[in-house]
C-alpha positions as CSV (number, residue, x, y, z in Angstrom):
1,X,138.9,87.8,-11.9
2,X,137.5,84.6,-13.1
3,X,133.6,84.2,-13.8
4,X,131.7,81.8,-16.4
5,X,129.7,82.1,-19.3
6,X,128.3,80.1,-22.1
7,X,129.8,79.9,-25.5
8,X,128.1,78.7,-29.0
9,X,129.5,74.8,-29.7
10,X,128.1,74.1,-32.8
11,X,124.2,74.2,-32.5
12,X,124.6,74.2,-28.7
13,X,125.7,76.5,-25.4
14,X,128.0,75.2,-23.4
15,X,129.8,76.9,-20.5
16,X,132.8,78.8,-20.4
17,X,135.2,80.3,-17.9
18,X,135.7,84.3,-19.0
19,X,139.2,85.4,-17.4
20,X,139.4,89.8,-16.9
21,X,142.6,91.3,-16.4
22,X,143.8,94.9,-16.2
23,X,147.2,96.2,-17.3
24,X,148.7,99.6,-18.4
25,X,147.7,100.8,-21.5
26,X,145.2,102.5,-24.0
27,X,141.6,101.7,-23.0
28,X,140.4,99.1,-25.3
29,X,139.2,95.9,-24.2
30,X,141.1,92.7,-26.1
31,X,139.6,89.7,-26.6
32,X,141.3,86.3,-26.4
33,X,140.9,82.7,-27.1
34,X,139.7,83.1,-31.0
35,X,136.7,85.1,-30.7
36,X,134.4,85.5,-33.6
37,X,133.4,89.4,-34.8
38,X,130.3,89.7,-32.7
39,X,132.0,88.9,-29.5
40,X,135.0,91.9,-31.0
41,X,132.1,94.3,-31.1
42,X,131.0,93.8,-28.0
43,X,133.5,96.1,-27.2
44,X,131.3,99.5,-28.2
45,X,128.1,98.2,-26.4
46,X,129.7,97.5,-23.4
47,X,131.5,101.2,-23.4
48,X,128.1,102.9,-24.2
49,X,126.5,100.3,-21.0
50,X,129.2,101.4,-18.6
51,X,128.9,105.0,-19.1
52,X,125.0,105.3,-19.6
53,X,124.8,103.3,-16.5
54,X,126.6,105.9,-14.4
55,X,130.1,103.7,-14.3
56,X,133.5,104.8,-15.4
57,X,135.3,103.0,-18.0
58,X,139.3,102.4,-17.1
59,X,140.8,104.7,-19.1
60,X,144.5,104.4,-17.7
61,X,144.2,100.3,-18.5
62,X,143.7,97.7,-21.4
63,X,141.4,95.3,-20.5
64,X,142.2,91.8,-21.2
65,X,139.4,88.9,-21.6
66,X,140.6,85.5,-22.2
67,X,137.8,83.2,-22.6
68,X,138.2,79.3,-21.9
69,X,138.5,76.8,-23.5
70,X,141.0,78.2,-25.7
71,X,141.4,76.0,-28.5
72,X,137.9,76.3,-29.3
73,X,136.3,79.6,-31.9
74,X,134.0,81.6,-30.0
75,X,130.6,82.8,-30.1
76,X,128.5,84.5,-28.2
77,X,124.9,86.4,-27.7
78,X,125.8,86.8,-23.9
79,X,129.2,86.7,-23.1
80,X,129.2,90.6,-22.7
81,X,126.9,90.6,-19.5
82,X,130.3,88.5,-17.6
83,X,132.9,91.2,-19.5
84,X,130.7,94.1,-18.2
85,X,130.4,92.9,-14.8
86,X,133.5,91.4,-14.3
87,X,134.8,95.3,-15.7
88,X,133.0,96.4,-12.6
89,X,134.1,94.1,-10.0
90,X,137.6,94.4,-11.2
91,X,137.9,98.3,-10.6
92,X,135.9,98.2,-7.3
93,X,132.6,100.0,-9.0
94,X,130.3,97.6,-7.3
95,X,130.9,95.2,-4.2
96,X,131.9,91.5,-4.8
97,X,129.1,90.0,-3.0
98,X,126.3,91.3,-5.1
99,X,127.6,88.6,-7.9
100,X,128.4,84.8,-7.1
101,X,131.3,84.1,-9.3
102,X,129.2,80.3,-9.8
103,X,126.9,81.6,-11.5
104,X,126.8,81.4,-15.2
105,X,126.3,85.2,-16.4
106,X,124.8,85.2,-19.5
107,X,123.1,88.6,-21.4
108,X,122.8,91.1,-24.0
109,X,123.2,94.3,-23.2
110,X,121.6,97.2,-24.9
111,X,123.5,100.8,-25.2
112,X,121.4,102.5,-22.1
113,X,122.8,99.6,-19.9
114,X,119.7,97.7,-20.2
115,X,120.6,93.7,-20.0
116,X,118.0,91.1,-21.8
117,X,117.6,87.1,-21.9
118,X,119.1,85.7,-25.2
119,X,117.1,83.8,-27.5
120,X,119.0,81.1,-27.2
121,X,119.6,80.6,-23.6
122,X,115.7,78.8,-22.8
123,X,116.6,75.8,-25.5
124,X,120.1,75.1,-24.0
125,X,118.9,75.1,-20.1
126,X,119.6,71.3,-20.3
127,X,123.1,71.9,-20.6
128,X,123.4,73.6,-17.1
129,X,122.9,70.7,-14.6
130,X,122.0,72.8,-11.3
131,X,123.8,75.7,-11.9
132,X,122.1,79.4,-11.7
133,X,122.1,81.6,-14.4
134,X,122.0,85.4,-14.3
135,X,120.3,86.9,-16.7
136,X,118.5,90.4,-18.1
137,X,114.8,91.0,-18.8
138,X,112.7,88.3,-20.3
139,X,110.0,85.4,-19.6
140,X,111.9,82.1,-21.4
141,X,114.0,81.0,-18.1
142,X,111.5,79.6,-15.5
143,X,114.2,79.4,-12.4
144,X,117.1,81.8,-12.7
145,X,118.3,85.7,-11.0
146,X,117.8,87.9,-13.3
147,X,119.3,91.8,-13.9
148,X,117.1,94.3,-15.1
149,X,119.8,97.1,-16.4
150,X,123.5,97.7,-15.2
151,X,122.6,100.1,-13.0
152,X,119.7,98.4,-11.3
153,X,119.7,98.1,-7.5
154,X,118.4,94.5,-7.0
155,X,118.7,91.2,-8.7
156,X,116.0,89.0,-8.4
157,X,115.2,85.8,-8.9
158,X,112.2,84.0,-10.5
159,X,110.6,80.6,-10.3
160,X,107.6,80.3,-12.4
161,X,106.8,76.8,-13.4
162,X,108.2,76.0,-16.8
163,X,105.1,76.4,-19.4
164,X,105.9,73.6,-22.2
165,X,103.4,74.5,-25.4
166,X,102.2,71.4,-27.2
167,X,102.2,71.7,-31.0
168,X,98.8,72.5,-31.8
169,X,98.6,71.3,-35.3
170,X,98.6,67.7,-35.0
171,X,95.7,68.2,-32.6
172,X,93.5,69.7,-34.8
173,X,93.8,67.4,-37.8
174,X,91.3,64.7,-38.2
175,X,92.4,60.6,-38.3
176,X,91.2,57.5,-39.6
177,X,90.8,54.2,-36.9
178,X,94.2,53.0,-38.5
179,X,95.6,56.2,-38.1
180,X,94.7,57.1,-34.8
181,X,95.7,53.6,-33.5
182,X,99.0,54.6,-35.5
183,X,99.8,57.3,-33.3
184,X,98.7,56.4,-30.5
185,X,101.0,53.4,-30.2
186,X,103.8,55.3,-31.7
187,X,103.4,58.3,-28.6
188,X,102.7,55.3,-25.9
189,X,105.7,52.9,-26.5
190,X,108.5,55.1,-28.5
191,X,109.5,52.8,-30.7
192,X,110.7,53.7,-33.7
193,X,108.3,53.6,-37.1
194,X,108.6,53.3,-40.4
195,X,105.5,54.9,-42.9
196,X,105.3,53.4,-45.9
197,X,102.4,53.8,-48.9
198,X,101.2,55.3,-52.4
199,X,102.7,58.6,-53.2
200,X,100.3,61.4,-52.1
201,X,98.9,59.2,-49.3
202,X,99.7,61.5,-46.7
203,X,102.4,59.5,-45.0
204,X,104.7,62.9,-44.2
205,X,101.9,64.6,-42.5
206,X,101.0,61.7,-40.4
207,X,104.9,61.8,-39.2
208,X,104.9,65.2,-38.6
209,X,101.5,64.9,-36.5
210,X,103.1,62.6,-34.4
211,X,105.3,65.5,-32.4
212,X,102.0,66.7,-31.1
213,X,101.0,63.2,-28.5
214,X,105.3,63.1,-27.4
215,X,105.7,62.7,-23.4
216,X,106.1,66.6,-21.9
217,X,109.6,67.4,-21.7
218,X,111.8,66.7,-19.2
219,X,114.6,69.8,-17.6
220,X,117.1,68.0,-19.0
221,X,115.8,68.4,-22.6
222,X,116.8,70.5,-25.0
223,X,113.4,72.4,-26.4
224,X,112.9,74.3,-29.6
225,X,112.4,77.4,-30.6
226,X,108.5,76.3,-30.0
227,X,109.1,74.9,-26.5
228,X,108.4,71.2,-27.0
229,X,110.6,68.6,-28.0
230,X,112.6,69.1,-31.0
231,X,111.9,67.9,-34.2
232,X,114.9,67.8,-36.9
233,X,113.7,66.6,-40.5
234,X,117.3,66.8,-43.0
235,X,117.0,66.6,-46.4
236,X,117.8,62.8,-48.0
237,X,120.7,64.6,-50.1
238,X,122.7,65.0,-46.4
239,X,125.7,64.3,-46.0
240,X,127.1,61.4,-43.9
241,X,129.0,63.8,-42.1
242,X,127.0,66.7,-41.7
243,X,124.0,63.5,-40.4
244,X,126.5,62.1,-37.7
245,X,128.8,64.9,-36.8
246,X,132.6,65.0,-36.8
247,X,135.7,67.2,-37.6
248,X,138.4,68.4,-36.0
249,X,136.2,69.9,-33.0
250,X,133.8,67.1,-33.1
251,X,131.1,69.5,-33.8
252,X,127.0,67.7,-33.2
253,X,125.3,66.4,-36.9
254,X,120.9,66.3,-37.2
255,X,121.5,63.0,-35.3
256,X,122.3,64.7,-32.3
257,X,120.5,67.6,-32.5
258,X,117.1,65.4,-32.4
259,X,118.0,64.2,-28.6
260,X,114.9,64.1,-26.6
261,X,112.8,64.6,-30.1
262,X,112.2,63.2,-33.3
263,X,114.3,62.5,-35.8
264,X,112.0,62.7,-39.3
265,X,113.7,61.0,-42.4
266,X,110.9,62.0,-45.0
267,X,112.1,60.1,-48.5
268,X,113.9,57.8,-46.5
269,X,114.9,55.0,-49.4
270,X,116.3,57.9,-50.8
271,X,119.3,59.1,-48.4
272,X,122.7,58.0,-49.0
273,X,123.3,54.4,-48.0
274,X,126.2,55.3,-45.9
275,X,123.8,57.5,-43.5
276,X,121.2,55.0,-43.4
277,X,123.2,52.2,-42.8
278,X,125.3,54.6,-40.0
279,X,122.0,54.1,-38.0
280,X,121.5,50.6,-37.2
281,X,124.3,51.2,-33.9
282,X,122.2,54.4,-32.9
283,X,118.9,52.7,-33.2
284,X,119.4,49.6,-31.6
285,X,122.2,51.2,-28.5
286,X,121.0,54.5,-28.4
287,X,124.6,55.7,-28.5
288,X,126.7,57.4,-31.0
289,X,130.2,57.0,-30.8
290,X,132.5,60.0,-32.8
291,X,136.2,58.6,-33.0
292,X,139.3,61.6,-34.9
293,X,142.4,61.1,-34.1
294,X,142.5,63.7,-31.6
295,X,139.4,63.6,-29.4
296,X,136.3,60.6,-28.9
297,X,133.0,61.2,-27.6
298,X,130.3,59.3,-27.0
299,X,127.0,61.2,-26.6
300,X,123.8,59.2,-25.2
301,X,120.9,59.5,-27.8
302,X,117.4,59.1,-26.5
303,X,115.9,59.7,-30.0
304,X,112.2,58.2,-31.9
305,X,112.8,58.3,-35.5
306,X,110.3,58.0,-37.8
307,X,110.9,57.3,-41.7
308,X,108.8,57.7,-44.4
309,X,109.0,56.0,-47.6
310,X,107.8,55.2,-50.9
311,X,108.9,51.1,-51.8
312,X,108.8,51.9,-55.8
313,X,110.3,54.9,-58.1
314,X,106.9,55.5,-58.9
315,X,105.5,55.6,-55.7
316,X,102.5,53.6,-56.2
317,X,103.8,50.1,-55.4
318,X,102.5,48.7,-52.2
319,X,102.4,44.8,-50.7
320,X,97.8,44.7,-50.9
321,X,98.0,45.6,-54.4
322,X,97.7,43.1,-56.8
323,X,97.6,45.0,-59.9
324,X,100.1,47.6,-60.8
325,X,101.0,50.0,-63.9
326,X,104.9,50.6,-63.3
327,X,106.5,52.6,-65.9
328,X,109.8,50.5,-64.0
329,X,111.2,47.0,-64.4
330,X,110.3,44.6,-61.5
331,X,114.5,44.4,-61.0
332,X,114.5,48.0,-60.9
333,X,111.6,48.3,-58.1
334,X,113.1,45.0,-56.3
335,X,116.4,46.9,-56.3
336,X,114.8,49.6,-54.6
337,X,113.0,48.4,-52.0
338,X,116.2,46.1,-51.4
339,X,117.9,49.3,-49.8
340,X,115.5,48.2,-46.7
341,X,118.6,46.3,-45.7
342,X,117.8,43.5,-43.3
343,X,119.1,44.8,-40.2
344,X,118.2,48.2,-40.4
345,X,114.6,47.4,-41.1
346,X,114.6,45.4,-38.3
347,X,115.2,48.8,-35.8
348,X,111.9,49.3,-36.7
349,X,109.3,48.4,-34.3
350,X,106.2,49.7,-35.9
351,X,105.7,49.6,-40.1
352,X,102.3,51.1,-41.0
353,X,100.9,50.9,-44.9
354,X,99.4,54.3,-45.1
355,X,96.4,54.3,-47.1
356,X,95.0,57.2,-49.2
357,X,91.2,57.8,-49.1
358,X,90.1,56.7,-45.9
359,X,87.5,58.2,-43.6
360,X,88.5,60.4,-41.1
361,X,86.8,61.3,-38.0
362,X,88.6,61.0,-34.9
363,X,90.0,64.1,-33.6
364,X,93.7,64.5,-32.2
365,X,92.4,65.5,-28.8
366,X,90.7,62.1,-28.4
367,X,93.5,60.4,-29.4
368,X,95.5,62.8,-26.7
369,X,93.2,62.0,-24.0
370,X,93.6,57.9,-24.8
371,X,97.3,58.5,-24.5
372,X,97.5,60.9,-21.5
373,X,95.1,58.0,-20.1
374,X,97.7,55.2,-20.7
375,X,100.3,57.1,-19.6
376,X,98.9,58.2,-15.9
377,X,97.7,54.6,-15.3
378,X,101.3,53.3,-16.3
379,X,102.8,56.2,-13.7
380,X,100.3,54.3,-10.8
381,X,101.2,51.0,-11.8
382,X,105.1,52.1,-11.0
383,X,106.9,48.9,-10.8
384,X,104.6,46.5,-11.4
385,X,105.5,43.3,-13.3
386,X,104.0,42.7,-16.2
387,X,103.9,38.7,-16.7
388,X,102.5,37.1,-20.1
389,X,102.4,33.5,-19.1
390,X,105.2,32.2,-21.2
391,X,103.1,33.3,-24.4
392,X,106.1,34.9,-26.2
393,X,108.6,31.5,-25.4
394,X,105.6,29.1,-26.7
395,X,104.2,31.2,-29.8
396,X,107.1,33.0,-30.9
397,X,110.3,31.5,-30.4
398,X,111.0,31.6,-33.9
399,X,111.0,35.2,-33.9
400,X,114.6,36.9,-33.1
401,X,114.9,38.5,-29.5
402,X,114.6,42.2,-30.9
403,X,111.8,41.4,-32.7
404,X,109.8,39.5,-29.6
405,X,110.9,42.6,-27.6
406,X,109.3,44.8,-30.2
407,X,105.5,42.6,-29.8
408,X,106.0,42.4,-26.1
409,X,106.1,45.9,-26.1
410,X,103.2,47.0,-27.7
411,X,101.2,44.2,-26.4
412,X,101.8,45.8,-22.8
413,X,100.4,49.1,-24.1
414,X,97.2,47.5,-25.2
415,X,97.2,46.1,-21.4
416,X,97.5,49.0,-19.8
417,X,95.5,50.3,-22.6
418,X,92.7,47.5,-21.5
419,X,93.2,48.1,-17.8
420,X,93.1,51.7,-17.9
421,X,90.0,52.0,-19.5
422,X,87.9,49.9,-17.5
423,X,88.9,51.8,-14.4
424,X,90.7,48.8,-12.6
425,X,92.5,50.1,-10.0
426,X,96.1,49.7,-9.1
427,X,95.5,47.9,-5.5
428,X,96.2,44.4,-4.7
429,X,97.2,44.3,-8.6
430,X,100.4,42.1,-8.3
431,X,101.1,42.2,-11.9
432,X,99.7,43.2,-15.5
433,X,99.2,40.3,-17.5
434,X,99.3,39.9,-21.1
435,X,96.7,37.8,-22.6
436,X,96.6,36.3,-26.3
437,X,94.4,39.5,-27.3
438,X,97.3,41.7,-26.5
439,X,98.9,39.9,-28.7
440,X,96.7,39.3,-31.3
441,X,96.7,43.2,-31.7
442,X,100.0,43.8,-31.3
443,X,101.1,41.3,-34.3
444,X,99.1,43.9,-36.8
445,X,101.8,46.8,-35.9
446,X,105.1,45.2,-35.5
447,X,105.1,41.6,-36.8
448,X,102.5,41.2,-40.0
449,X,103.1,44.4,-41.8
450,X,107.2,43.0,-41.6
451,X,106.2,40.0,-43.1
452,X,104.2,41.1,-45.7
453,X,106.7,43.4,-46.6
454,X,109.2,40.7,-46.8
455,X,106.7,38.9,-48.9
456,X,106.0,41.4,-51.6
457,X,109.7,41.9,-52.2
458,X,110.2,37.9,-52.8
């Protein structure tokens, strides 16, 4: 008897094939395939199921469970829902067709025979392509058969749309212009952003605000426990290893963890200058490559990240200021800010100077409704071309390739951004084109700030 199930991989499900055999022998159910202690004591709650269910446990037989891949430790929330039903299927209790032997089966099962959805299952649906999972009592799963109890005379199966619950906090907080431009551009184009300014000027909050105007998820994404995209912030004292991953198993680091999300380096300056420098392939592919000597795998990393940072010790330092009590040696602070290597600053597209002390009176959910706004008049526009009249070969050929791609960019948001809000409709529009205001505006995010960066540390 062969049926699958899903098995803990690091920080992620993924499936497994549970084998159930009977042989002659004290009734005790043995688990193989190096299971951890809670799949052992699975044992009890499946007895207890069986028999407050109404079923008989083999009492003439050892059960034997072998659970694929074997190499691998297990764990497992759910596993016991395939070991109870396979137990049935096995000794004839219930008839084969009431369970497909695709399905993943994957549930907790309380001592009365009661089965429910683990807490884990709803951020790991991403993992399951188009196959149907059976399941116990719960509301996290929005398409999948579910089981009430052991003893229950129907499964049934439920298709509610998938509810996704934007984070509410970066809503309600009020922005500056600079700010809310900030976000807004950072949401629209994806790019990644580095936050720089004075100590205390709010530059972590602003990043963690920025979850709250991300694209809905897609199935394929993993959500957190909150239902949105995930959002991983690790200390800067990581580890390069624990950052990227690794080890015998190849188990997933924070890098991958934040796929379909954010990846929040608060402090950034201040990591290890192994893990930032192990980002410049990841930022500019979108690929991260694991290599041992006995496995490789490449994992596709759809991933915004957005570092914050302080470009002096004393956290005061900033390129407008002219005048500047530093208890540090300009060598010192020059060192510092050095760490910006070239390359990896330039995986940046957007560098913003957050200031402290600004006004603040633009809400989140106007800045929502400017980016929901962009982003429907973008889905209309489809495949449309969007031509900028040889502006970028003619004004900025001395700027590297990444770098132009990074202004065209956010120039074409301020188009559609134009376009949308003057209510020009999509028909007979052959192509959006990008005029020297796009431009103009763009400059202020992605080229300027660079450059007086570059400046300040000459």
């Amino acid at each position: 008897m062969k049926l699958k199930s899903l098995i803990q991989n690091g920080t992620k499900l993924e499936v497994a094939e549970v084998e159930i055999e009977l042989i002659p022998g004290i009734p005790q159910i043995h688990f193989l395939g190096l299971p951890d202690r809670l799949i052992k004591e699975s044992f009890y709650r499946i007895k207890s199921a069986l028999k407050n269910s109404g079923y008989k446990f083999p009492l003439t037989n050892q059960i034997i469970v072998n659970i694929k891949p074997n190499h691998l430790r297990k764990s497992s929330r759910g596993v016991e829902l395939a070991v109870a039903l396979g137990i049935l299927l096995k000794t004839g209790q219930i008839e084969s067709s009431r369970v497909d032997t695709s399905w993943v089966l994957y549930g907790e099962l309380g001592l009365d025979g009661s089965i429910y959805e683990p807490s884990d299952l709803v951020q790991n649906l991403f993992i399951l392509n188009d196959q149907m999972v059976l399941t116990g009592k719960g509301s996290g799963v929005p398409k999948c058969y579910r089981l009430e109890s052991l003893n229950s005379g129907e499964i049934h199966f439920t298709s509610q749309d998938r509810v996704y619950q934007r984070p509410k906090k970066g809503l309600e907080r009020l922005y500056s212009e600079e700010e809310a431009e900030f976000l807004f551009l950072a949401a629209t184009s994806g790019l990644h952003v580095l936050l720089a300014g004075d100590s205390g000027a709010g530059k972590t909050t602003l990043a963690h605000s920025l979850r709250s105007f991300l694209r809905e998820p897609e199935e394929n994404v993993r959500l957190s426990e909150d239902q949105w995209r995930p959002l991983v912030a690790p200390h800067h004292s990581i580890t390069p290893a624990a950052f990227l991953g690794g080890g015998g198993n190849l188990y997933e680091g924070e890098l991958e963890r934040s796929i379909g999300g954010m990846l929040l380096l608060d402090e950034f300056l201040e990591f290890d200058a192994d893990v930032l420098e192990s980002l410049r392939g990841p930022m500019e592919g979108g690929t991260l490559r694991l290599t041992r000597a006995s496995a490789v795998r490449e994992v596709s990393l759809q991933v915004q990240v957005v570092a914050t940072t302080n470009l002096c010790p004393c956290g005061q330092w900033t390129p407008f200021k002219v005048q500047l009590s530093c208890r540090f040696s300009r060598t010192r602070c020059r060192r510092y800010v050095e760490r910006l290597s070239g390359p990896l600053v330039e995986r940046f597209g957007i560098l913003y100077f957050v200031k402290p002390m600004v006004k603040r009176q633009i809400t989140g959910h106007q800045i929502l409704q400017r980016i929901q706004r962009v982003r429907r008049f973008l889905s209309q526009c489809g495949q449309q071309s969007f031509r900028d009249v040889g502006l970028l070969e003619s004004y900025y050929r001395h700027l590297n390739t990444r770098r132009r791609n990074y202004l065209r960019r956010i120039a074409t948001v301020y188009a559609l951004d134009r376009l949308s809000s003057s209510a020009q409709g999509t028909s007979g529009l052959k192509g959006v084109q990008l005029n020297n205001g796009d431009y103009n505006r763009a400059e202020s995010w992605t080229l300027r700030p660079f450059e007086e960066l570059e400046k300040g540390m000459s």
